[in-house]
PDB file of N, CA, C, O and CB in Angstrom:
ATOM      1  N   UNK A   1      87.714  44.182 -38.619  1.00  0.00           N
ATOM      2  CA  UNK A   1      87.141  43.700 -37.376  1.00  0.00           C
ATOM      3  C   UNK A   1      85.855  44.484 -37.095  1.00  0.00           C
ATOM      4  O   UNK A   1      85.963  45.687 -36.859  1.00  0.00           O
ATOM      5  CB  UNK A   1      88.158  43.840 -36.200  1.00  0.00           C
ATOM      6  N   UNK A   2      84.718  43.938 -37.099  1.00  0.00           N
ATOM      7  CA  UNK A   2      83.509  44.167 -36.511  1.00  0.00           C
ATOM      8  C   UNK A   2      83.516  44.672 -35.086  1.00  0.00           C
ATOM      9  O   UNK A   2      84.251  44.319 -34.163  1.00  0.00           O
ATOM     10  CB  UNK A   2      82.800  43.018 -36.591  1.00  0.00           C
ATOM     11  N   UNK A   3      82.537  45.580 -35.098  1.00  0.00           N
ATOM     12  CA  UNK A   3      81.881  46.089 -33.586  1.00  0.00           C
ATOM     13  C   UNK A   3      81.583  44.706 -32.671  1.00  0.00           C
ATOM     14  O   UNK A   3      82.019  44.762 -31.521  1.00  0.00           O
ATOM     15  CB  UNK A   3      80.180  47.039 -33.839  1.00  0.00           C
ATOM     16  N   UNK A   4      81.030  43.726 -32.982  1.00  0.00           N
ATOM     17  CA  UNK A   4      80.972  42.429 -32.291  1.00  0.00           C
ATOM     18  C   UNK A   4      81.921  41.361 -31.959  1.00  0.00           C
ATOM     19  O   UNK A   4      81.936  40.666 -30.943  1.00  0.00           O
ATOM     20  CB  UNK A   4      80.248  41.876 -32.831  1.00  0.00           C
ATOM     21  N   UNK A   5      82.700  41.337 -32.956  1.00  0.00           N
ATOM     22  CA  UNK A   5      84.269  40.906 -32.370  1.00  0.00           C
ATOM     23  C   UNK A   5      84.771  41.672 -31.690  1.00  0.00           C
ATOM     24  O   UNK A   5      85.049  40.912 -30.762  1.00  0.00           O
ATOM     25  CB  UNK A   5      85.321  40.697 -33.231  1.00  0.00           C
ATOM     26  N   UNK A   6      85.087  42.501 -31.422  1.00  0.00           N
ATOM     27  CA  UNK A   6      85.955  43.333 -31.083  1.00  0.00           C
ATOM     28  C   UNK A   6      85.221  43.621 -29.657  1.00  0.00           C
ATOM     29  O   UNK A   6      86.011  44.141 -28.870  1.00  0.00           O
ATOM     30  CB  UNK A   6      86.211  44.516 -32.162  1.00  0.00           C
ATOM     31  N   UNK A   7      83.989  43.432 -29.146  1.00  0.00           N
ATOM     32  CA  UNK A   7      83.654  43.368 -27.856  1.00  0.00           C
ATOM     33  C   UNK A   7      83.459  41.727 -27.754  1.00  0.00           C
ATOM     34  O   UNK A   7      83.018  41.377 -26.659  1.00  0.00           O
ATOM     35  CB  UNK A   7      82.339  44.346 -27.491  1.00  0.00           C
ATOM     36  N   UNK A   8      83.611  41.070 -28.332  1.00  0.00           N
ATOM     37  CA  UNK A   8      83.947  39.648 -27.644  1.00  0.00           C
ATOM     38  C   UNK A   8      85.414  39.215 -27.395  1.00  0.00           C
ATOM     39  O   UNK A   8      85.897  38.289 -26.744  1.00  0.00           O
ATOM     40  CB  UNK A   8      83.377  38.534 -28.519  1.00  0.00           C
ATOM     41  N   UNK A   9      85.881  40.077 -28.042  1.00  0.00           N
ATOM     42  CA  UNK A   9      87.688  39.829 -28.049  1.00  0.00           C
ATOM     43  C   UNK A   9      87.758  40.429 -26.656  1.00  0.00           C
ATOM     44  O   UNK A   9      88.150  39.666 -25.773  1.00  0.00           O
ATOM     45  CB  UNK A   9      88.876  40.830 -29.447  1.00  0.00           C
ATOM     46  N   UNK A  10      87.506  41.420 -26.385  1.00  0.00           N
ATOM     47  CA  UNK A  10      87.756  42.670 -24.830  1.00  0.00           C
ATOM     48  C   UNK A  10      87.002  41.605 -24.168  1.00  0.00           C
ATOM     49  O   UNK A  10      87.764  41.022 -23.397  1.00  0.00           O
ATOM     50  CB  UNK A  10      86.858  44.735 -24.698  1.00  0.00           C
ATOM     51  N   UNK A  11      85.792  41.092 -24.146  1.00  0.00           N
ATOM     52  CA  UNK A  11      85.285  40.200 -22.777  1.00  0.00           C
ATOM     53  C   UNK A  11      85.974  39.108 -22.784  1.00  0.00           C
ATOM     54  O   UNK A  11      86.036  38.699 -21.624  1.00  0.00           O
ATOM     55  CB  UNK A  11      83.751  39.736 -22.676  1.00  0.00           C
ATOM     56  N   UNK A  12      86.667  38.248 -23.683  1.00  0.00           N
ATOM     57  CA  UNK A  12      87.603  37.084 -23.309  1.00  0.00           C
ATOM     58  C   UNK A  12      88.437  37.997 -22.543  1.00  0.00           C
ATOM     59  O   UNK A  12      88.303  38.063 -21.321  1.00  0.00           O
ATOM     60  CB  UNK A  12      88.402  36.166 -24.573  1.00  0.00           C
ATOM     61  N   UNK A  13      89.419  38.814 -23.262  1.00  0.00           N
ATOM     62  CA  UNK A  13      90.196  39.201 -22.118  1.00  0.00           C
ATOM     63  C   UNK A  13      89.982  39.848 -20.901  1.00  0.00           C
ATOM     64  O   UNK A  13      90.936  39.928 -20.127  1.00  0.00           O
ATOM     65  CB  UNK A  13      90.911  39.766 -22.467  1.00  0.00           C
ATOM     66  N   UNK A  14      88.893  40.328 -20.588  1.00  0.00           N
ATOM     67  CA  UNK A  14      88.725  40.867 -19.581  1.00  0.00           C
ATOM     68  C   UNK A  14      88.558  39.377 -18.556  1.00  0.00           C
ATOM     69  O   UNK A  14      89.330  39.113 -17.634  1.00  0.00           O
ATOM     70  CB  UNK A  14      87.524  41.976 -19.761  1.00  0.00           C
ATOM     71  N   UNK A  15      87.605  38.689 -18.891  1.00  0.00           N
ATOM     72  CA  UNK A  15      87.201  37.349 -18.142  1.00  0.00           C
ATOM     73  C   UNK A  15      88.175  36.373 -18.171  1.00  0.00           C
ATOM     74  O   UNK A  15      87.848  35.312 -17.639  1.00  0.00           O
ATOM     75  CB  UNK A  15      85.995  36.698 -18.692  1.00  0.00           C
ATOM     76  N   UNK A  16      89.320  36.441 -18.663  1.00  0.00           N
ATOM     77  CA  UNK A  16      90.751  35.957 -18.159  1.00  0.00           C
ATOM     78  C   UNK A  16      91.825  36.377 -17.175  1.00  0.00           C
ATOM     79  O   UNK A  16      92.090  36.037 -16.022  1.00  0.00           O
ATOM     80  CB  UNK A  16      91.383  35.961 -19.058  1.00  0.00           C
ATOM     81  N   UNK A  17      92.457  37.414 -18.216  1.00  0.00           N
ATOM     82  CA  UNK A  17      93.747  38.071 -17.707  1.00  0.00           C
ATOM     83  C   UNK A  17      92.928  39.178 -16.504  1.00  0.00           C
ATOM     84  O   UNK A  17      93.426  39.360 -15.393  1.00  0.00           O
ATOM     85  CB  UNK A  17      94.791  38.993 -19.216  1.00  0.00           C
ATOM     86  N   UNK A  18      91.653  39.835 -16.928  1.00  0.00           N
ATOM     87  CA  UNK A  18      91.002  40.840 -15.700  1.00  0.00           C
ATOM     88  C   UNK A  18      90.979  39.927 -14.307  1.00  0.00           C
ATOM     89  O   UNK A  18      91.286  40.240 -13.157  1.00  0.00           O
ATOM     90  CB  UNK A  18      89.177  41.391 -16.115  1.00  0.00           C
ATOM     91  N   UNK A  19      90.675  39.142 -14.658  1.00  0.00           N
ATOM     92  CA  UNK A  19      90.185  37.543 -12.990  1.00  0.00           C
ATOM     93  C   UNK A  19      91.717  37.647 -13.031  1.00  0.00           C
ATOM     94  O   UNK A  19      92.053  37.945 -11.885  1.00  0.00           O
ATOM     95  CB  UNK A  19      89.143  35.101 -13.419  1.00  0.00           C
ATOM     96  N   UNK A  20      92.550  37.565 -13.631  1.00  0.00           N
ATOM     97  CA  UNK A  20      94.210  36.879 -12.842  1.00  0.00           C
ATOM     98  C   UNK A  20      94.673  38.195 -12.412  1.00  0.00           C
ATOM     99  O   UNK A  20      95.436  38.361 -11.461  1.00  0.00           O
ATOM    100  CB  UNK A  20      95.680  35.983 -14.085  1.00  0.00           C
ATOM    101  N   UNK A  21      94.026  39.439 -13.383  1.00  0.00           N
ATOM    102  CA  UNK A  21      94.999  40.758 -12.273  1.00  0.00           C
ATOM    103  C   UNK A  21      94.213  41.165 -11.164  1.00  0.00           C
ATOM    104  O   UNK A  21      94.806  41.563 -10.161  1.00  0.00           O
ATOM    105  CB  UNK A  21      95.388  42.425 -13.076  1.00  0.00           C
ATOM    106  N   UNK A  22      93.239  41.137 -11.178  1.00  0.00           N
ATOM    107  CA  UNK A  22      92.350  41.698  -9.897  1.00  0.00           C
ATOM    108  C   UNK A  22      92.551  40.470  -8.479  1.00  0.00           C
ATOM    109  O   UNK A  22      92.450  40.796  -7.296  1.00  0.00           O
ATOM    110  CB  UNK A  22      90.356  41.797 -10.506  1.00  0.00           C
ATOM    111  N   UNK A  23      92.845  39.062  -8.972  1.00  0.00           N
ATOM    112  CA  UNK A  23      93.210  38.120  -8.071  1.00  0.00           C
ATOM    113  C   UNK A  23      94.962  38.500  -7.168  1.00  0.00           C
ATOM    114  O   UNK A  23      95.418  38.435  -6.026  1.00  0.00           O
ATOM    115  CB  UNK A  23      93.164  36.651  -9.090  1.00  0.00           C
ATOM    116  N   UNK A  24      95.312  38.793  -8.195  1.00  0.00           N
ATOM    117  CA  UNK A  24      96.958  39.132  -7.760  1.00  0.00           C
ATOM    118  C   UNK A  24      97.023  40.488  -6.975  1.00  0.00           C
ATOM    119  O   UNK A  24      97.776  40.757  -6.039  1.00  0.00           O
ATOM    120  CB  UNK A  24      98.047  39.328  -9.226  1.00  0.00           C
ATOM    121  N   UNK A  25      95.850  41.471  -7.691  1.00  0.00           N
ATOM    122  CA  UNK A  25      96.022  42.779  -6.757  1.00  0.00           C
ATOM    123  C   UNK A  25      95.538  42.301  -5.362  1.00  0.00           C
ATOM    124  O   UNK A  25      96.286  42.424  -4.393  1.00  0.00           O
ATOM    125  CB  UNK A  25      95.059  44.183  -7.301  1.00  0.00           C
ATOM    126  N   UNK A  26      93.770  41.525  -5.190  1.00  0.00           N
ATOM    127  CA  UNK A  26      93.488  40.857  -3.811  1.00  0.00           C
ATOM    128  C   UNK A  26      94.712  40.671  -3.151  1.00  0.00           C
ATOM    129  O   UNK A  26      95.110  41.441  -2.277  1.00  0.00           O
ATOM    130  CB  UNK A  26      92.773  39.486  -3.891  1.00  0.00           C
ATOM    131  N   UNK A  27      95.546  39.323  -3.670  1.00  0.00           N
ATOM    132  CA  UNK A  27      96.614  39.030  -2.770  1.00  0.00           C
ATOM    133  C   UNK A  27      97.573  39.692  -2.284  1.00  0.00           C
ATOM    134  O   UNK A  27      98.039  39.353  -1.197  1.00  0.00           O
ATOM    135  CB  UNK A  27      97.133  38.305  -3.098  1.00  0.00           C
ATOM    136  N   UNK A  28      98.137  40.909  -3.060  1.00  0.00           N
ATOM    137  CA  UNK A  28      98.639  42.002  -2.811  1.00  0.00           C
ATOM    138  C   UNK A  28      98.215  42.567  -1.483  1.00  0.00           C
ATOM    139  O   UNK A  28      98.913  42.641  -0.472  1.00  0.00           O
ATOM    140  CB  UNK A  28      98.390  42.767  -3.823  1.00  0.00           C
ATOM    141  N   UNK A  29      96.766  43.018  -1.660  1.00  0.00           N
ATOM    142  CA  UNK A  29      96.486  44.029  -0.784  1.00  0.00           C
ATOM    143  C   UNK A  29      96.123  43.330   0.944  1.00  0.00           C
ATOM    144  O   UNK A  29      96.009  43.894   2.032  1.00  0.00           O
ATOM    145  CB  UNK A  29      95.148  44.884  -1.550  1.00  0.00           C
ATOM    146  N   UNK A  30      96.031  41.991   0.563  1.00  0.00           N
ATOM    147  CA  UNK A  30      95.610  41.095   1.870  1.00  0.00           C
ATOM    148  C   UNK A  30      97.093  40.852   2.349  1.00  0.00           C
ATOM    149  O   UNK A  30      97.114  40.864   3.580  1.00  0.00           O
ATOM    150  CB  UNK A  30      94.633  39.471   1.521  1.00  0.00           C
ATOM    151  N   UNK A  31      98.390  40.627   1.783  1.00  0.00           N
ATOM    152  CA  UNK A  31      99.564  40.581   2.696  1.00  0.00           C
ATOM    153  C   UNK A  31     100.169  41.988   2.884  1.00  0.00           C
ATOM    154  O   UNK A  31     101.150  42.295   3.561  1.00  0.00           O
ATOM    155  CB  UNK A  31     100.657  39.602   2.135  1.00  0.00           C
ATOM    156  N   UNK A  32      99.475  42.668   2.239  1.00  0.00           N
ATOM    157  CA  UNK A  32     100.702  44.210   2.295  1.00  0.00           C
ATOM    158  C   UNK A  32     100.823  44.439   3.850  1.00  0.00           C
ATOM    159  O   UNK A  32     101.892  44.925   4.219  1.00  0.00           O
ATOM    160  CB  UNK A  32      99.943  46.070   1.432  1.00  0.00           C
ATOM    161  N   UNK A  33      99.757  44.121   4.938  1.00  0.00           N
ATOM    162  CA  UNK A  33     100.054  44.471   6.465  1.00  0.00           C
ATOM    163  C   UNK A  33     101.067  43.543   7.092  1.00  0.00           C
ATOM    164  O   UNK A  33     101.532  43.881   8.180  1.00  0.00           O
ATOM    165  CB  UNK A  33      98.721  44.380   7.361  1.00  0.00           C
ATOM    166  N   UNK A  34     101.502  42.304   6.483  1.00  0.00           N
ATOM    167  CA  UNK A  34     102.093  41.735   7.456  1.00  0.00           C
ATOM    168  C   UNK A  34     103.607  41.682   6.686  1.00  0.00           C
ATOM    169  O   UNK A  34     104.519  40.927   7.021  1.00  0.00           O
ATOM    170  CB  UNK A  34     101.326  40.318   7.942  1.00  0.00           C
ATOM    171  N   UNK A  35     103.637  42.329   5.954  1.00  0.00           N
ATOM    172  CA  UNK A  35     104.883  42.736   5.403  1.00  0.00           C
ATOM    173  C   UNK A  35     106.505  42.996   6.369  1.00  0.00           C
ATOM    174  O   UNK A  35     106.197  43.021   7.561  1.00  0.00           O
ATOM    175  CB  UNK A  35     104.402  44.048   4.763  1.00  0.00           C
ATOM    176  N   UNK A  36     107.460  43.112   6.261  1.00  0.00           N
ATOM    177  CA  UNK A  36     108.150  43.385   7.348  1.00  0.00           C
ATOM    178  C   UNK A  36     108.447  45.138   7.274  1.00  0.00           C
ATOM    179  O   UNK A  36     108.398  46.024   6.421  1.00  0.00           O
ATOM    180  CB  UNK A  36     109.504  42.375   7.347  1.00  0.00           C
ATOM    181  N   UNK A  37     108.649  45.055   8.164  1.00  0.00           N
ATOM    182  CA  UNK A  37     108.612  47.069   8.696  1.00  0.00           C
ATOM    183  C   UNK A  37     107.143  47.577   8.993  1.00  0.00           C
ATOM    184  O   UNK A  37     106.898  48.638   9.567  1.00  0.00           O
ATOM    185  CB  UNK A  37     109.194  48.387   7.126  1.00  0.00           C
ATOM    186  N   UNK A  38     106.122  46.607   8.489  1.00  0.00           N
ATOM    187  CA  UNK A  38     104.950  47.145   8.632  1.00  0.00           C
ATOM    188  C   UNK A  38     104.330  47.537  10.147  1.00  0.00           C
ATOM    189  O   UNK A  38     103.576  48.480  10.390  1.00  0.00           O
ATOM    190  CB  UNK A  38     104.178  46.255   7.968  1.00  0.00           C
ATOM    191  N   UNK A  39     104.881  46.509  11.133  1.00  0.00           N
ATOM    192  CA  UNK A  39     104.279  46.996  12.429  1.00  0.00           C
ATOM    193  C   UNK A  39     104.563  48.391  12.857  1.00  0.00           C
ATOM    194  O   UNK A  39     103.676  48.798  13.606  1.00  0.00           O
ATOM    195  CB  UNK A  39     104.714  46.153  13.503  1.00  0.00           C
ATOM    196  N   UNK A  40     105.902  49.628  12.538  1.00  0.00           N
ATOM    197  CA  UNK A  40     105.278  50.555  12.722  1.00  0.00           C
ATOM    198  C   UNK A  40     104.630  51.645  12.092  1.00  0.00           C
ATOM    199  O   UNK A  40     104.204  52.645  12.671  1.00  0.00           O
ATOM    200  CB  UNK A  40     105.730  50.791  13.214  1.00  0.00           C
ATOM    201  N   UNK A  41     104.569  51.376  10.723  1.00  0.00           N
ATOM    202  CA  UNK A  41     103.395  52.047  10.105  1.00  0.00           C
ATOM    203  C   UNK A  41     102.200  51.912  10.576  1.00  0.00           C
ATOM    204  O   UNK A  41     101.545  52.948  10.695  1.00  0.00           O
ATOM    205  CB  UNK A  41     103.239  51.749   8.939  1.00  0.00           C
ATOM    206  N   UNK A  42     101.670  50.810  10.915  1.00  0.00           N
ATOM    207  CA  UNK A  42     100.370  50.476  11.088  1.00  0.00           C
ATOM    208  C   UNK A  42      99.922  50.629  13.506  1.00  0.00           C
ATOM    209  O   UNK A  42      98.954  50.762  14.255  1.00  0.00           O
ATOM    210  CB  UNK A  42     100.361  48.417  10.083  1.00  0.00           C
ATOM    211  N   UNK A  43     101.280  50.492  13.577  1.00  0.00           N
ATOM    212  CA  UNK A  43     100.962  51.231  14.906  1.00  0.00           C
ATOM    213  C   UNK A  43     101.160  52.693  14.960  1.00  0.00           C
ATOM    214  O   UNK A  43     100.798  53.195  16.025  1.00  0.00           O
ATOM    215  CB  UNK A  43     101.783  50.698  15.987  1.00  0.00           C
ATOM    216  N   UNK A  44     101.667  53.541  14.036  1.00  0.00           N
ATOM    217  CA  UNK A  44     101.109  55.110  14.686  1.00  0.00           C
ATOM    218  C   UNK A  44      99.915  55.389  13.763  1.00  0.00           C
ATOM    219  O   UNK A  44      99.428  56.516  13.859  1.00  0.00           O
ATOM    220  CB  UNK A  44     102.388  56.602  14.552  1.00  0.00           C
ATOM    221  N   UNK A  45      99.277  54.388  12.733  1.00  0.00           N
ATOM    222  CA  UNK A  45      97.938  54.908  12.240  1.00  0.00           C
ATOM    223  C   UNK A  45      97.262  54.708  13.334  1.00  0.00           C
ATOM    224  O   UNK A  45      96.500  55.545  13.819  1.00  0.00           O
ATOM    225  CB  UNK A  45      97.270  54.264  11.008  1.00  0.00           C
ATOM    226  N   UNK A  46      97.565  53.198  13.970  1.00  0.00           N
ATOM    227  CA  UNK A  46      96.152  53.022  15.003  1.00  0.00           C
ATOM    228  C   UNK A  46      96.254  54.276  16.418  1.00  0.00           C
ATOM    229  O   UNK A  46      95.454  54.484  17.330  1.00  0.00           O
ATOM    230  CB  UNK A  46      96.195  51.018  15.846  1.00  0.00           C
ATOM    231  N   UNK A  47      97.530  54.903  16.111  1.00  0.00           N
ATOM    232  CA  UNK A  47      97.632  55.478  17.105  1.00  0.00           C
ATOM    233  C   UNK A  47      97.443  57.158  17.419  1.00  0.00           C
ATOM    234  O   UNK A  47      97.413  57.865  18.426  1.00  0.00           O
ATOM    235  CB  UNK A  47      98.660  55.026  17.336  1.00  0.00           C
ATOM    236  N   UNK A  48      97.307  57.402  15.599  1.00  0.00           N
ATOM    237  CA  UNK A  48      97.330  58.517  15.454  1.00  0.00           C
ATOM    238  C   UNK A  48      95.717  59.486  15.603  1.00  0.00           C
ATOM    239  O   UNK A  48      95.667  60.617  15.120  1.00  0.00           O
ATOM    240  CB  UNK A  48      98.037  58.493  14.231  1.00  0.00           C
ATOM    241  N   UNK A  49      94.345  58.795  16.400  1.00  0.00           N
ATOM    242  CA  UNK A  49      93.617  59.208  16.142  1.00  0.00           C
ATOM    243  C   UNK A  49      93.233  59.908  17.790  1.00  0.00           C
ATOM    244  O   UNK A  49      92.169  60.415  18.145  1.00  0.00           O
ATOM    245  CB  UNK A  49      92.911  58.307  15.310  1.00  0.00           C
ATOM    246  N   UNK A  50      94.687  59.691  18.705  1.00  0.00           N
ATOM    247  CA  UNK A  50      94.637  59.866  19.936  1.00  0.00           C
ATOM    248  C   UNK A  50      95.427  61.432  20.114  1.00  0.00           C
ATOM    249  O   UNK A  50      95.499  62.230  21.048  1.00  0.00           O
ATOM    250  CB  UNK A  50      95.287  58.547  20.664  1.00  0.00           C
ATOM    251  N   UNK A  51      96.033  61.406  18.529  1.00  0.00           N
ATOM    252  CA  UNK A  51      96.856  62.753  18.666  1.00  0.00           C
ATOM    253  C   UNK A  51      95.777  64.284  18.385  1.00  0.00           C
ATOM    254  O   UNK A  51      94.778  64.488  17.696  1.00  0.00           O
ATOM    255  CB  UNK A  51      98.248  62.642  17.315  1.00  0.00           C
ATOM    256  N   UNK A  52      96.457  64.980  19.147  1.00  0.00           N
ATOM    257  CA  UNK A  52      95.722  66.339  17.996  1.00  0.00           C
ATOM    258  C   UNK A  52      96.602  67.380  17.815  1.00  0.00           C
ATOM    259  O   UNK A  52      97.764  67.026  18.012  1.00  0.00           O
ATOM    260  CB  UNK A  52      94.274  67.216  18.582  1.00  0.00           C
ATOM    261  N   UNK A  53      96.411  69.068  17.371  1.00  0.00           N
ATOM    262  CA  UNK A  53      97.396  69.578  16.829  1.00  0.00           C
ATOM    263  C   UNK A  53      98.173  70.039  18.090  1.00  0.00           C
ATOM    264  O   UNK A  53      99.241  70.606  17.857  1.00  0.00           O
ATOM    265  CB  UNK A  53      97.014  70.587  15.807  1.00  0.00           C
ATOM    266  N   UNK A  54      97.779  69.874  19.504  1.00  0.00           N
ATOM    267  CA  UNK A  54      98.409  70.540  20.204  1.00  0.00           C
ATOM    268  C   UNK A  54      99.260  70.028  20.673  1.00  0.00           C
ATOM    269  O   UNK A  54     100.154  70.731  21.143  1.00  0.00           O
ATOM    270  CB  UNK A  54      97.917  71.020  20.866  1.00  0.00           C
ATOM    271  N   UNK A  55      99.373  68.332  20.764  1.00  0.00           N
ATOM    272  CA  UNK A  55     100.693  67.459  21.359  1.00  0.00           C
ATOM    273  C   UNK A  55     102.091  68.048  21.420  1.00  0.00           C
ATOM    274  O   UNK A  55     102.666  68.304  20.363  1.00  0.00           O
ATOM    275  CB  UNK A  55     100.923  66.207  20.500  1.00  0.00           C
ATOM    276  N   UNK A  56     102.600  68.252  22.441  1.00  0.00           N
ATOM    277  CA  UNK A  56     103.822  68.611  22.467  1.00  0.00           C
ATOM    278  C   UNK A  56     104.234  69.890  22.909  1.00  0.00           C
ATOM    279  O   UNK A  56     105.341  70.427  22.937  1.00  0.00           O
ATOM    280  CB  UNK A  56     104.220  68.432  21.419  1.00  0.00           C
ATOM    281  N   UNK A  57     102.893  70.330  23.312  1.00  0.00           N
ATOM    282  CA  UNK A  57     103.299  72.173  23.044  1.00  0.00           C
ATOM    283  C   UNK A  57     102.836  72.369  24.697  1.00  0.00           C
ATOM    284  O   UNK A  57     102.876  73.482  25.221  1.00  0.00           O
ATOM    285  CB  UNK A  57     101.976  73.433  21.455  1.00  0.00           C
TER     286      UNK A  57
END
């Protein structure tokens, strides 16, 4: 196998299977918030920028 096959072999696959995993990670990362349990992870981030080290004391 040639230096030139062998980078046309990697750009088919990249310009296939790369577009279907980077599409699947997108979709991944666009539902991961509405996931279930997620509302309170994502309410003490929004909430955590009200805290500081002294809360509580």
């Amino acid at each position: 196998m040639n230096a030139a096959s062998t980078y046309d072999t990697l750009r088919i696959l990249a310009d296939s299977w790369g577009l279907a995993a980077m599409a699947l990670v997108f979709v991944v990362l666009c539902l991961w918030p509405f996931r279930p349990g997620a509302h309170d992870d994502a309410t003490r981030a929004a909430n955590s920028i009200f805290e500081d080290d002294n809360d509580g004391e």
